[in-house]
C-alpha positions in Angstrom: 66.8 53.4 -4.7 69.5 55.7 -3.5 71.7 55.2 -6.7 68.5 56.6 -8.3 67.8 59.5 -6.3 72.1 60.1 -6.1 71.6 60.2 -10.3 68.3 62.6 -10.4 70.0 64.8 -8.3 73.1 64.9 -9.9 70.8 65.6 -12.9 69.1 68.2 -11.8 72.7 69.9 -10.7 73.8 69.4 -13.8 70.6 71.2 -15.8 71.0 73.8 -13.1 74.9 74.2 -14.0 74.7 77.1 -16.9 72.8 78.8 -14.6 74.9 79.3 -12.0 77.3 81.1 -14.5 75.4 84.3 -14.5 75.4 85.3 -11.1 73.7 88.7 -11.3 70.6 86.5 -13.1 68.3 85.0 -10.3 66.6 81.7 -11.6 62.5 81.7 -11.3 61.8 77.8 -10.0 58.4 77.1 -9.6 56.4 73.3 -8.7 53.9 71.6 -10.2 52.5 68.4 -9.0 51.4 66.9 -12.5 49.4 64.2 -11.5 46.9 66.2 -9.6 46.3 68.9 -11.9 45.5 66.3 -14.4 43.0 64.5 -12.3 41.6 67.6 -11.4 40.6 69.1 -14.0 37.3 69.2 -15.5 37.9 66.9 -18.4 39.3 64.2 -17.0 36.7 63.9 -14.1 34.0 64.3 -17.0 36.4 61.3 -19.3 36.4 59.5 -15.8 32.9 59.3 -15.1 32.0 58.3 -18.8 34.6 55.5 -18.7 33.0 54.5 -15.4 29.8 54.3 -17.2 30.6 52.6 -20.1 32.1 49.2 -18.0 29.2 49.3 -15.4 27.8 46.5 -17.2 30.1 44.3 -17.8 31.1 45.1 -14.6 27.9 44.0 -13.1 27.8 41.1 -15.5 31.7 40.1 -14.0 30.1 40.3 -10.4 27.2 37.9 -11.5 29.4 35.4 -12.8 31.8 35.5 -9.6 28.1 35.2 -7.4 27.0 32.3 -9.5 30.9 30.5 -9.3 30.6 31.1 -5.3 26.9 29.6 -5.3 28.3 26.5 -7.2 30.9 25.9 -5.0 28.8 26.0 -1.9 26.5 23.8 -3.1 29.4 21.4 -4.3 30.9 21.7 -0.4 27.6 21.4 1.3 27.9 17.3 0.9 24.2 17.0 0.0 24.7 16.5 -3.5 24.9 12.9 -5.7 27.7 12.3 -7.8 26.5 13.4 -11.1 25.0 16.4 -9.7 28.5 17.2 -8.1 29.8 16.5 -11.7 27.8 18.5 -13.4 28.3 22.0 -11.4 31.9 21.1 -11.5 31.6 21.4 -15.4 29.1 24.4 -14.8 31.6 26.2 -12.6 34.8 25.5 -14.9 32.7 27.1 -17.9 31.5 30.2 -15.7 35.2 30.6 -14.2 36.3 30.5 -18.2 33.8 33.0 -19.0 34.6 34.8 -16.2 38.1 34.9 -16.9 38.0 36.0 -20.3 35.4 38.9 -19.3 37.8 40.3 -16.5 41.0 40.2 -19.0 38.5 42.0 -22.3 37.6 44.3 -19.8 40.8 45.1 -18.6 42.1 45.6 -22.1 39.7 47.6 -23.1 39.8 49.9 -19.8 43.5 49.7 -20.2 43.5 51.2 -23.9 40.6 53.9 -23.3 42.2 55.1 -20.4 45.9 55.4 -22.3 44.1 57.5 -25.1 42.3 59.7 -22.8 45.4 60.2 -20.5 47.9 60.8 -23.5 46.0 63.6 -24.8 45.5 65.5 -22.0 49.2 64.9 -21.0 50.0 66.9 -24.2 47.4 69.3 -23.5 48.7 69.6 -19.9 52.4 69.7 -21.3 51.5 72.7 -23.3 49.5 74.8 -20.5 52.7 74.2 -18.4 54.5 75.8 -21.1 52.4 78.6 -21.5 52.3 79.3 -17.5 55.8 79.4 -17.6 55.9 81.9 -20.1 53.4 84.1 -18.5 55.5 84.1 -15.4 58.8 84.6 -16.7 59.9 81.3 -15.1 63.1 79.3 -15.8 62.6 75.9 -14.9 58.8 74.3 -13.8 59.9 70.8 -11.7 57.2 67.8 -11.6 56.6 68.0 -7.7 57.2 64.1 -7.7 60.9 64.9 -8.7 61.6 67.1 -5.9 62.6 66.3 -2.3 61.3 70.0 -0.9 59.7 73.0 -1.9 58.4 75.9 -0.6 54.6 75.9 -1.0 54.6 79.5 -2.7 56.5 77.9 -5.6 53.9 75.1 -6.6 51.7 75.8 -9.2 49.5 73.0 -9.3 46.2 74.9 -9.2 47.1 77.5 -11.3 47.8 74.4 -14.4 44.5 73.3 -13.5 42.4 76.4 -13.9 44.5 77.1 -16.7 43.8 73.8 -18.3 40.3 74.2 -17.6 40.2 77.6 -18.7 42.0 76.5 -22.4 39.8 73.0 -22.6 36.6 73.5 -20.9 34.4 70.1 -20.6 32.4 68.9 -23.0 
């Protein structure tokens, strides 16, 4: 942990390095906190609602099967069943825990791949409105707020990405 924040902040000293040569030149630093201007901006909480939608049943369907696998084995463990009925909810539960199993991992895949696509292209997106602010402000260096150990808060410019990035991609 500490070799890794030793090497980021010898890093960061060393990107700062060519700066320090001009003296006269005062270096513009400004914040942004990357991860919360992405999931505040209008698109994503629109993407995220629609990906909540579209899994809400075989979400629901997922929650069914776990219900019916905790139903089986409560009636397997109340002791009031005969052999073969034991038997056959045994069976019964190992095909709705297979089911269940293979449900949980599809959906995970398939949340796990729409949520990369949706997230990549507004990380460019949001990579390219940082760009632009930094630009508009005649700033030197914009730092990822998870990189730094302190800031001032009049050097983040978390809200301004997001209004920008809301501004440049409104919702659809």
């Amino acid at each position: 942990m500490f070799r890794t924040l030793a090497l980021r902040a010898s890093l960061f000293c060393l990107a700062l390095a060519p700066l320090a040569v001009s003296a006269s030149a005062q270096t513009k630093i400004a914040v942004v906190n990357v991860q919360k201007a992405m999931a505040d901006t209008d698109e994503i909480k629109k993407a995220s609602a629609a990906v909540e939608a579209k899994y809400k049943k075989p979400q629901d369907e997922l929650a069914k099967l776990q219900a019916d696998l905790q139903s089986i084995e409560a009636q397997v463990g109340s002791g009031k069943l005969n052999q073969n009925a034991i038997a056959e909810l045994q069976a019964q539960g190992q095909r709705k825990q297979r089911d269940a199993q293979r449900l949980s991992d599809d959906l995970q895949a398939d949340f796990d791949r729409d949520r990369q696509e949706i997230l990549g292209k507004a990380s460019q997106k949001m990579q390219d409105i940082i760009s632009k602010l930094a630009a508009e402000k005649g700033l030197d260096l914009i730092i990822d707020s998870s990189q730094t150990l302190f800031f001032k808060p009049t050097m983040e410019l978390t809200a301004d990405a997001t209004a920008a990035y809301n501004k440049a991609n409104p919702a659809k």
